[in-house]
C-alpha positions as CSV (number, residue, x, y, z in Angstrom):
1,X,95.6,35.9,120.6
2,X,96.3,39.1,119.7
3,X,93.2,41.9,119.1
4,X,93.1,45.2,117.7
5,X,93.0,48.7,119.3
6,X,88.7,48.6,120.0
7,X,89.3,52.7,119.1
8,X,90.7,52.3,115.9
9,X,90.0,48.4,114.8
10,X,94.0,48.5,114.0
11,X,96.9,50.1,115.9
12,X,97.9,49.7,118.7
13,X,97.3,45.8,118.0
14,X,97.3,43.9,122.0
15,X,97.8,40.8,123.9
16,X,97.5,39.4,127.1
17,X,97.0,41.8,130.1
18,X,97.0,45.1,127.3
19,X,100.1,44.5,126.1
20,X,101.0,46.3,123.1
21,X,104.6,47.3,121.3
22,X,106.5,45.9,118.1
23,X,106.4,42.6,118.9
24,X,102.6,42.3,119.2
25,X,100.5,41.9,115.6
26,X,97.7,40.1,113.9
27,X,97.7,36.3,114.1
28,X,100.7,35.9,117.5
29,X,99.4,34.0,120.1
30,X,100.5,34.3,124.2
31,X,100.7,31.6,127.0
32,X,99.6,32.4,130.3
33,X,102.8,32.5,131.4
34,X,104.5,34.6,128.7
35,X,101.2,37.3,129.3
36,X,101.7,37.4,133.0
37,X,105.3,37.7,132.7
38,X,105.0,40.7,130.2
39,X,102.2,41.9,133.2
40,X,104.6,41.8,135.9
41,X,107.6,43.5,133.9
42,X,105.0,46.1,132.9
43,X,103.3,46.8,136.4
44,X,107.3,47.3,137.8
45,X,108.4,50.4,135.2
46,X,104.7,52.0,135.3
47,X,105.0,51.7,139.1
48,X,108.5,53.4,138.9
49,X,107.4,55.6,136.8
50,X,104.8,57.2,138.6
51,X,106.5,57.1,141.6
52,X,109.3,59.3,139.9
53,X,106.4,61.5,138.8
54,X,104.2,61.5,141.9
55,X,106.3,60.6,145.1
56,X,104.1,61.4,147.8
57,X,102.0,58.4,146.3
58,X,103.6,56.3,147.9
59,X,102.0,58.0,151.4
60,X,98.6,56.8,149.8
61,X,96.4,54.2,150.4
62,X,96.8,51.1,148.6
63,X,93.5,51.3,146.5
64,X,94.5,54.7,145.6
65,X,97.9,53.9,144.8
66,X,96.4,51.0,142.8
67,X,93.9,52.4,141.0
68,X,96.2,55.5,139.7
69,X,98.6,52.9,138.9
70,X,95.9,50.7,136.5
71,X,95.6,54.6,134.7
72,X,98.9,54.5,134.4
73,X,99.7,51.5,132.8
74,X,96.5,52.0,130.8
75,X,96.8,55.9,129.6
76,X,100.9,56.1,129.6
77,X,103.2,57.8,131.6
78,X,103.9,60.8,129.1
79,X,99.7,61.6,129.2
80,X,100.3,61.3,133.2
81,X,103.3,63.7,133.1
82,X,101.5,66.2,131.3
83,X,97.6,65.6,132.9
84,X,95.3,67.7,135.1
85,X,95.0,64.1,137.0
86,X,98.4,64.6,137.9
87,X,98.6,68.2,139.5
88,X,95.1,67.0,141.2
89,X,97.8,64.1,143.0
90,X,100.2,65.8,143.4
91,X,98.1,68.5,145.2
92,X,96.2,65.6,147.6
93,X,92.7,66.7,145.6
94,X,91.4,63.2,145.9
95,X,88.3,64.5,144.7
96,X,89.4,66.4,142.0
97,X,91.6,63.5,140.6
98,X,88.3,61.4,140.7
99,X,86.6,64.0,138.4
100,X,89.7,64.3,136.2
101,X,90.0,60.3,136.0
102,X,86.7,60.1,134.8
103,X,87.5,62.5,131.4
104,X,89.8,59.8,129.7
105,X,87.6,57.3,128.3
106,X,87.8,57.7,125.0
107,X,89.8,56.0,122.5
108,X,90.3,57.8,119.0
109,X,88.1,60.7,119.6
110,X,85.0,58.0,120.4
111,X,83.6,57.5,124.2
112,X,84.4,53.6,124.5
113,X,82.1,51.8,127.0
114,X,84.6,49.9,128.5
115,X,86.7,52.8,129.4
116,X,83.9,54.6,131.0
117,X,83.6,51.6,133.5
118,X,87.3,51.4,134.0
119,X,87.3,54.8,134.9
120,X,84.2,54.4,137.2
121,X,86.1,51.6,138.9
122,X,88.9,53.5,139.2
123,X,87.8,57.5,140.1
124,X,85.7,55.6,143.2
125,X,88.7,53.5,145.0
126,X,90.6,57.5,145.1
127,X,87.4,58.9,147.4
């Protein structure tokens, strides 16, 4: 069932595996199937995308390449274009893109909990 943004208690409203966009809103209900097909379809064009973005990521490690790619699909392509997390890639700063990771765990201007470990999770599989 879908759930509101935790940041906002509204917009973006999401389902399954953080799916958001037009067709999610109060009161529609996924299957498993329809929410990993929407997962797999979404994990395809944020891969893509970053791989436009960030070639030499594909020279990476897989739990670097992984745990980029779960910022990705969770911050957006468009914040990863324009990020300090980016140039630290794109530059081989491992460490640096740890640190920088770390910075995006808030949600409406508030420090969200879950974020924090998400980005935790994440900043320690790029060391």
């Amino acid at each position: 069932m879908a759930y509101p943004d935790p940041g906002t208690g509204g917009e973006p409203w999401t389902i399954g595996y953080g799916s958001t966009g037009s067709d999610v809103c109060p009161g529609i209900v996924w299957t498993e199937n329809k929410a990993a097909e929407r997962l797999q379809g979404h994990c395809l064009y944020f891969c893509a995308g970053l791989v436009k973005l960030s070639p030499k990521i594909v020279l990476e490690p897989p739990r670097r390449i992984a745990a980029v790619l779960s910022w990705v699909y969770n911050c957006g392509l468009g914040n990863y274009r324009i990020s300090t997390f980016k140039k630290r890639i794109d530059a081989g700063d491992w460490s640096g893109a740890a640190e920088q990771c770390l910075k995006w765990n808030k949600a409406a201007g508030r420090v969200m909990p879950g974020l924090t470990r998400r980005r935790q999770a994440e900043a320690l599989l790029m060391r």
